[in-house]
C-alpha positions in Angstrom: -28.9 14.4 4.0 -25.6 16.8 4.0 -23.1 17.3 1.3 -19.8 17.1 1.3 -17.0 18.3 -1.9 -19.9 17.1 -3.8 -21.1 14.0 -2.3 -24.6 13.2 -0.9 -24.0 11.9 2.5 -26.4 9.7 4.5 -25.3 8.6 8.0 -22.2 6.2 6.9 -23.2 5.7 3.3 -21.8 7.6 0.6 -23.3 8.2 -2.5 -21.0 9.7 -5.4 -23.2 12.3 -7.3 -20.1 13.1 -9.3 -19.0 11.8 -12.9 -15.7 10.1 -12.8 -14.8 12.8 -15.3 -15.8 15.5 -13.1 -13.6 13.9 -9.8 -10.9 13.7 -12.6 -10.8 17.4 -13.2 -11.7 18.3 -10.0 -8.0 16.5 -9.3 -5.9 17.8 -12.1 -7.6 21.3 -11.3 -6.1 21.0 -7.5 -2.7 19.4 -8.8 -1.9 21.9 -10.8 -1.9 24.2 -7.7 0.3 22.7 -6.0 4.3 22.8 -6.0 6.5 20.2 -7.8 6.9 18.5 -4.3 3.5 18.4 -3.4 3.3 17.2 -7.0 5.2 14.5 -6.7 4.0 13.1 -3.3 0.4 13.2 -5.2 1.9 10.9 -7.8 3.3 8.7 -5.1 -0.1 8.5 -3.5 -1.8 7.6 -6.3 0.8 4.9 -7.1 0.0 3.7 -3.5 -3.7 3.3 -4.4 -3.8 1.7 -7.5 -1.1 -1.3 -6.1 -3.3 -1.8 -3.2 -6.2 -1.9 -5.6 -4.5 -4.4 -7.5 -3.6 -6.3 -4.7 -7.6 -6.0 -3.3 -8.8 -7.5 -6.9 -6.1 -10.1 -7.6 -5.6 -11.1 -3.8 -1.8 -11.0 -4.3 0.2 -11.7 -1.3 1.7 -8.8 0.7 4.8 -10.5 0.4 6.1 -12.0 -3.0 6.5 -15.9 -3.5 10.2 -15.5 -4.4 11.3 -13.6 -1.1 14.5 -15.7 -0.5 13.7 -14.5 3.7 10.9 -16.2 2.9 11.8 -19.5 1.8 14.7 -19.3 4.6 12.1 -18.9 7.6 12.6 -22.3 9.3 15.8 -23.3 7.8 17.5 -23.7 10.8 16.8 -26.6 13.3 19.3 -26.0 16.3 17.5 -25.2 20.0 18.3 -21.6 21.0 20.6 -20.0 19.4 20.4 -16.6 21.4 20.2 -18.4 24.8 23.3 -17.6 25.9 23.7 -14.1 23.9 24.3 -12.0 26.8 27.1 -13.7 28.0 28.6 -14.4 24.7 28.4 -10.7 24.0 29.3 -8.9 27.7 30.9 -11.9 29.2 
């Protein structure tokens, strides 16, 4: 078994030896070492993680219901409509 930043580590399990308490410091700990940039791309990550979190538990679709390119896909019925682009455009 190795160990890694405080994880037990068995061929492709992993097994959290950590409180959630303890990552949580360990995070605000290294956060508050970084600059206000860094900072703020942290925040964004995080942001990130819990919508695709959401999105794992809820199933919600990547794309939202009321998408108005959404509801448009398909609304036209004429043939090919780019077949003669080329010459339309260079002549």
């Amino acid at each position: 078994m190795n160990s890694f930043m405080g994880m037990a580590v068995e061929s492709t399990q992993v097994v959290y030896m950590e409180s959630s308490d303890q990552v949580l410091e360990k995070i605000n700990m290294a956060a508050e070492r970084l600059s206000p940039a860094r900072k703020m791309e942290l925040l964004d990550y995080v942001e990130y993680l819990l919508i695709k979190e959401l999105r794992t538990k809820n199933s919600l679709p990547q794309q939202p219901a009321g998408d108005p390119l959404l509801q448009f896909i398909g609304g036209v019925s004429v043939g090919h409509l780019a077949s003669s682009i080329d010459e339309d455009l260079y002549g």
